[in-house]
C-alpha angles and dihedrals in degrees: 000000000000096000107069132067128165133192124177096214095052122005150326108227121189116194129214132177139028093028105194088059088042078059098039104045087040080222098176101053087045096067097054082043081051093053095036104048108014096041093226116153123254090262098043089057094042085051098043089050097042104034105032113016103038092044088053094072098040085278122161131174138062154246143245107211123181120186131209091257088063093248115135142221123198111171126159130169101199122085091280142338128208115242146156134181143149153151144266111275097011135093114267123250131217140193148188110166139012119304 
C-alpha cells in the first residue's frame, strides 16, 4: 500500500495507522526525503513525520524504519502501537505500549 516505501540506499518504512494522512502526507517516502535531503537521522525523521506532521491533519499511528545501517525506528503517536523486531543472533522485543 501506500505506506511503505524501501529503498536500499536509505530506509524501508512500513505505515500504520490513519491511512488517508499516511497518503496524504506520503509518510513513508518522507522520511527517506528527510534523510536524504535534509540529513536528519533515522529517528529525527521518524519523529518529524509521526509527532509533529501526521498529527497536523487529525493523523495517528505509527511506523517501523529501518535504515540501511540496521538501526531501527519505531514511533508511534497513538496509545500504543504493536511491534517486534530483532536481530540476528538476539532475542526479539516487543512492545505495546511505551516503555
Amino acid at each position: 500500500g501506500a505506506g511503505c516505501y524501501a529503498n536500499n540506499a536509505s530506509v524501508a518504512v512500513s505505515c500504520t495507522g490513519t491511512g488517508e494522512v499516511f497518503i496524504r502526507t506520503l509518510a513513508a517516502y518522507d522520511i527517506a526525503a528527510l534523510m536524504e535531503y535534509g540529513g536528519l537521522s533515522l529517528a529525527d525523521a521518524c519523529e518529524r513525520v509521526v509527532m509533529e506532521k501526521l498529527p497536523a491533519l487529525g493523523g495517528s499511528g505509527g511506523l517501523i524504519a529501518v535504515d540501511h545501517e540496521g538501526n531501527v525506528a519505531l514511533p508511534f503517536n497513538s496509545e500504543g502501537m504493536y511491534r517486534a523486531w530483532g536481530y540476528a543472533g538476539d532475542t526479539p522485543t516487543t512492545g505495546i505500549y511505551r516503555e
